[in-house]
LOMAR-85181 format. One record per atom (N, C-alpha, C): x, y, z. Coordinates in steps of 0.2 Angstrom, whole numbers, padded with zeros to 4 digits, always signed. Atoms other than C-alpha are relative to their C-alpha. Example, Ala and Ser with C-alpha at 12.3 -4.5 7.8 and 13.67 -1.06 7.14 Angstrom:
2
+0004-0006+0000;+0062-0022+0039;+0004+0006+0000;-0004-0006-0001;+0068-0005+0036;-0004+0005+0003;
! end
This chain:
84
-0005-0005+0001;-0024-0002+0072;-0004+0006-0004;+0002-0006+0005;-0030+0015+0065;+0004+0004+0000;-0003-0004+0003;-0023+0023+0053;+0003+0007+0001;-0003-0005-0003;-0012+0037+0055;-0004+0006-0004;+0001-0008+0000;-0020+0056+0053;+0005+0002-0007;-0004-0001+0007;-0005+0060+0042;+0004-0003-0003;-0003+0005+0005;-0001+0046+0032;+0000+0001-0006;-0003+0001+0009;+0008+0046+0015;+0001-0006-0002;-0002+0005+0001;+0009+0033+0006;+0004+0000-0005;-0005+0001+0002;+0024+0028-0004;+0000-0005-0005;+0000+0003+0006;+0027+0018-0020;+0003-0007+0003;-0005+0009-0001;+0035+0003-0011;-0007-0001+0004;+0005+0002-0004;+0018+0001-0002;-0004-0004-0003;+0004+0004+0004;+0007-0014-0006;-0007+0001-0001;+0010-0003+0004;-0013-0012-0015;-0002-0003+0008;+0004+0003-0009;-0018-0025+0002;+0002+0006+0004;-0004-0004-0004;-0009-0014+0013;-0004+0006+0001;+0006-0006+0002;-0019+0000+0006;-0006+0003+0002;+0010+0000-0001;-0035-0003+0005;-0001-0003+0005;-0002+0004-0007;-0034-0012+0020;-0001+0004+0004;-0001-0007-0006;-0030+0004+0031;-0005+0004-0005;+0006-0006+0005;-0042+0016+0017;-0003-0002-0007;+0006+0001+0006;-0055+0007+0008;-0003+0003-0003;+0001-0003+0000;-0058+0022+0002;+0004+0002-0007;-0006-0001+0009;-0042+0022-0013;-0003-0007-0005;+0000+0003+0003;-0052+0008-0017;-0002+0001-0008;+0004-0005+0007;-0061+0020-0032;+0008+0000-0004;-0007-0002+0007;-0043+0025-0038;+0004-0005-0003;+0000+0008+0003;-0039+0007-0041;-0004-0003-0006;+0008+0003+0005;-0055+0002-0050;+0001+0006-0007;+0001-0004+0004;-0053+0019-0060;+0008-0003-0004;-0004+0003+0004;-0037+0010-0067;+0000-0006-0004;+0000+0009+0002;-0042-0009-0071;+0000+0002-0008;+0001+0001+0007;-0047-0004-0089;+0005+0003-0003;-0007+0000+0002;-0030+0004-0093;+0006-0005+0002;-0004+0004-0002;-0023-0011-0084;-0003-0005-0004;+0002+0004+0003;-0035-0022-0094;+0000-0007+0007;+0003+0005-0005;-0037-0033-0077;-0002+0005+0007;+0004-0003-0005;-0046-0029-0060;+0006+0000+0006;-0005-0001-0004;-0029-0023-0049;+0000-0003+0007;+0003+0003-0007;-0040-0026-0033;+0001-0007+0000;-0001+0009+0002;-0040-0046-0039;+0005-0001-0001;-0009+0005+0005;-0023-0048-0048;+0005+0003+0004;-0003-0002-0004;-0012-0038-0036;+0002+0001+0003;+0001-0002-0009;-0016-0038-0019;+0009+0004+0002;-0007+0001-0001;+0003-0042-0017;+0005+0005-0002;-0004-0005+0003;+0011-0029-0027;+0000+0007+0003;+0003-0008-0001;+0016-0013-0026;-0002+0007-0004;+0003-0005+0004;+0011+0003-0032;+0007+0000-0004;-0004+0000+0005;+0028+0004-0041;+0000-0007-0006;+0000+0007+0004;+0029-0014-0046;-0008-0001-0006;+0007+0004+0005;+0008-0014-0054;+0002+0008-0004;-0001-0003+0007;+0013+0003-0062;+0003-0002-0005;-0003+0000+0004;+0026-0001-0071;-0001-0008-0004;+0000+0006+0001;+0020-0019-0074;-0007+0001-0005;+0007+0000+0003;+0002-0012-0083;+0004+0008-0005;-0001-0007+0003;+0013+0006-0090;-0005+0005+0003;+0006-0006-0002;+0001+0018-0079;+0007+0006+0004;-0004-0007-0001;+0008+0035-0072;+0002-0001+0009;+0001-0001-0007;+0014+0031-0054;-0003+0006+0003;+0001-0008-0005;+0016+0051-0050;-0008-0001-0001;+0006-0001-0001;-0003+0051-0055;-0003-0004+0004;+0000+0005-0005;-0007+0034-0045;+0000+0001+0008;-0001-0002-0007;+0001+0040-0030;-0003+0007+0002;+0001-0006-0002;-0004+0057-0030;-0010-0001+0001;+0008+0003-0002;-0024+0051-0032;-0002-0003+0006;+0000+0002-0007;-0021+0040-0016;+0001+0005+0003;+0001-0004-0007;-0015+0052-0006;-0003+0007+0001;+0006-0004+0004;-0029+0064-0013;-0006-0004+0006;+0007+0005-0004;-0042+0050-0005;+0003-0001+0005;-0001+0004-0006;-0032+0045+0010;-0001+0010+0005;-0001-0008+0000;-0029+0067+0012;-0009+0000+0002;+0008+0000-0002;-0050+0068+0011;-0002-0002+0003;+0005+0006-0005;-0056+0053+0021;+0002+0004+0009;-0002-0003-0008;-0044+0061+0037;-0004+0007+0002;+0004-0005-0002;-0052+0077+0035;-0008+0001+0001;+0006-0001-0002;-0068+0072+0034;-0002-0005+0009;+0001+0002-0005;-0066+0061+0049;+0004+0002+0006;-0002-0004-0003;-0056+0074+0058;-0007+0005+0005;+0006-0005+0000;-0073+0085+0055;-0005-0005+0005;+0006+0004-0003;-0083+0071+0062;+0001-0001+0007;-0004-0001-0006;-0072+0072+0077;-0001+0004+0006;+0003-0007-0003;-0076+0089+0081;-0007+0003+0002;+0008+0001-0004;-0093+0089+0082;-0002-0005+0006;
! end
């Protein structure tokens, strides 16, 4: 299955789910473990972005707006790759 072009992703959505479809968020993940004090990628596949925010205190709106920052860049440059 490939990922949708203009896919938003949502707070109900899970980290697997994610990174799954845009290995790619996995950076905005990783740039969180040490205010999570564990490695998000490892401890909460299952979770979602609402549920591991509120469950570590981190800023969903920041969270979700950095994913769809990385999901946002990855389509355009594979838009770009398209057209040549």
């Amino acid at each position: 299955m490939k990922p949708s072009i203009n896919a938003t992703i949502t707070a109900d959505a899970a980290l697997l789910d994610i990174v799954s479809k845009w290995p790619a968020t996995d950076t905005v993940f990783r740039r969180y473990d040490d205010v999570a004090g564990v490695c998000l990628c490892c401890n909460c596949l299952f979770d979602t972005i609402e549920e591991i925010a509120n469950k570590y205190s981190l800023d969903l709106s920041s969270i979700m707006r950095e994913i769809n920052d990385v999901i946002t860049e990855r389509n355009k440059v594979n838009e770009d790759k398209n057209v040549l």
